[in-house]
N, C-alpha and C positions, 0 to 999 in steps of 0.2 A: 504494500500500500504506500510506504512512505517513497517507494519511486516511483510511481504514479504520481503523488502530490508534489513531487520535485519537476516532472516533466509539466506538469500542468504551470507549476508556478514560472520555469523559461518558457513554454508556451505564450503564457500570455506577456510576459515579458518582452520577449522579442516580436509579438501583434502587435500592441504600442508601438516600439519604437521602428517597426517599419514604417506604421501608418503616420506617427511623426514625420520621418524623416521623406517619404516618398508624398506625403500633403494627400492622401487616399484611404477610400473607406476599405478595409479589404475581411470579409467574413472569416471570423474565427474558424477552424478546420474545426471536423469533429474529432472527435479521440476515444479509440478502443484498447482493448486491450487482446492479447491473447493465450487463451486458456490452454496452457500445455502442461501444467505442473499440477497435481493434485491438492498443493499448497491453496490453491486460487481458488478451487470448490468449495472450500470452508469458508472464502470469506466474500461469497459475492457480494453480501448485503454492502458490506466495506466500500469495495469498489465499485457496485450501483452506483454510490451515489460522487464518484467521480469522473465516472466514464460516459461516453455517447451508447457505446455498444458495446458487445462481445464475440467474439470470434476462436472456435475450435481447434487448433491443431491436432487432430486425432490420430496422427503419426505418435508423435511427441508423448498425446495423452493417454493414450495405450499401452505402450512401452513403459512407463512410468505409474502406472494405475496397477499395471500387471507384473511391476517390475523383471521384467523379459528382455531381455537385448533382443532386438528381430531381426538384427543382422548377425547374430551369433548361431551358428549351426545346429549347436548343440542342446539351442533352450528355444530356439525361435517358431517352435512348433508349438510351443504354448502362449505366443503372440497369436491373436483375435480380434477381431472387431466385433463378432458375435459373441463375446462372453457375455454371462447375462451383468458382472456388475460393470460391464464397461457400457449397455444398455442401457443399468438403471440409475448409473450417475449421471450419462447425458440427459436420459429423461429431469430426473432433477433437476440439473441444471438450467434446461431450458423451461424449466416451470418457475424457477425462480427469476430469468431473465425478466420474461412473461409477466411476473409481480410487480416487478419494478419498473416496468415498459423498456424495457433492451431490446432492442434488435439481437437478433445472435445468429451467426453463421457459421459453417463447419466446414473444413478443406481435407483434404487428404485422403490416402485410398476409399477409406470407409465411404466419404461423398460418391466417391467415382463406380461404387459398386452399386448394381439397381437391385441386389437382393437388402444392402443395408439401406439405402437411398429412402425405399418404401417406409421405413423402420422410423428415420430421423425425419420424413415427413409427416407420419404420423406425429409425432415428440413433438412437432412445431417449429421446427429451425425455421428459420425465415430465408434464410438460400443458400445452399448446397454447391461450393464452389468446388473445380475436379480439373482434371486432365481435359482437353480439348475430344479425344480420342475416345471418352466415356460420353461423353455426353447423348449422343443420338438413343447408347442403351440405357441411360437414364431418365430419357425424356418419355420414352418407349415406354418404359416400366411405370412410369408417375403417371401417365397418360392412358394406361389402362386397367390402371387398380384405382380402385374409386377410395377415397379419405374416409369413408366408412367400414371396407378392407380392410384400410392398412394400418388403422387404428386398432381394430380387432386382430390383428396377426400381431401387433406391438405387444398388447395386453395378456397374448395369451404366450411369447417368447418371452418375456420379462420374467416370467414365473417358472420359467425352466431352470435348468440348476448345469447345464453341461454346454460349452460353445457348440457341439458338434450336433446336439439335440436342436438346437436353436438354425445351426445352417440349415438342417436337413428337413427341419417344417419351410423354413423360406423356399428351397431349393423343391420341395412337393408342392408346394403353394403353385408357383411357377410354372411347374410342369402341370399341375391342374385346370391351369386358367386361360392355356393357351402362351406361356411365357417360358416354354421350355429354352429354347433358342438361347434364353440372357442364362442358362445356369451354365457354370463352365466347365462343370464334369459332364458337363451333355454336349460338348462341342464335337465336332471334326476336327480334326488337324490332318491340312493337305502336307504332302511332302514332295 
């Protein structure tokens, strides 16, 4: 918190003295922050009330949530983005942005998959930012699961207890619904 109230305080500091010195009105930027440390969960209320928004790193908050190196061989099979408490702290968290009127948005793999996408749509993100190269299959997938779905598919994965139990409803969902094509143990690979 107290670097947040440090950036805020040169923030406005250096607004002033542009707008001195260049004789122009020029609009304050907003200011977010971003959520990658599980330190930050605990204290939204804190930073509500100094921020414009909030914003996800789910790379970051994953690995760190789950204490997992994902790029370690040896452990990086228990890195998830369907675990359920990496699920039900996002949930949390965007319920509390919600409280406080935050915006909050989420970047990294997790955004770029249309099996979690569905998930963090339900939870409320307000926009799901990804790789350029996911997006047509997560427009796909928002596009044909109705927020009445994928609310109900959230609700009842929340309350699962295993990541793999949790892919394999999304991944049956999918193949139910006509949305086999986006799972990607159901792909082809040409050679």
């Amino acid at each position: 918190v107290s670097e947040v109230e440090e950036v805020l305080y040169l923030l406005e500091r250096d607004w002033v003295a542009v707008q001195e010195e260049e004789q122009v009105k020029i609009t304050k930027p907003k200011l977010g922050i971003m959520v990658e440390v599980p330190s930050v969960l605990l204290q939204i209320d804190e930073f509500a009330e100094l921020v414009d928004f909030f914003s996800v790193g789910s790379n970051d908050l994953i690995q760190y949530l789950l204490a997992v190196d994902r790029n370690n061989p040896r452990v990086s099979s228990v890195y998830s983005h369907f675990h359920p408490s990496i699920l039900r702290a996002l949930q949390k968290l965007v319920k509390e942005c919600h409280h406080h009127e935050k915006p909050i948005s989420i970047c990294g793999e997790m955004a770029g998959d249309p099996l979690s996408a569905i998930l963090l749509m339900a939870m409320g993100f307000n926009t799901l930012s990804m790789s350029s190269s996911n997006i047509l299959r997560v427009r796909k997938a928002i596009c044909h699961i109705s927020m009445t779905d994928a609310e109900q598919l959230l609700n009842e994965v929340v309350k699962m207890n295993n990541p793999l139990m949790v892919k394999s409803w999304m991944e049956y969902y999918f193949r139910n619904h006509g949305l086999g094509d986006m799972v990607k143990s159901n792909r082809l690979v040409s050679v």
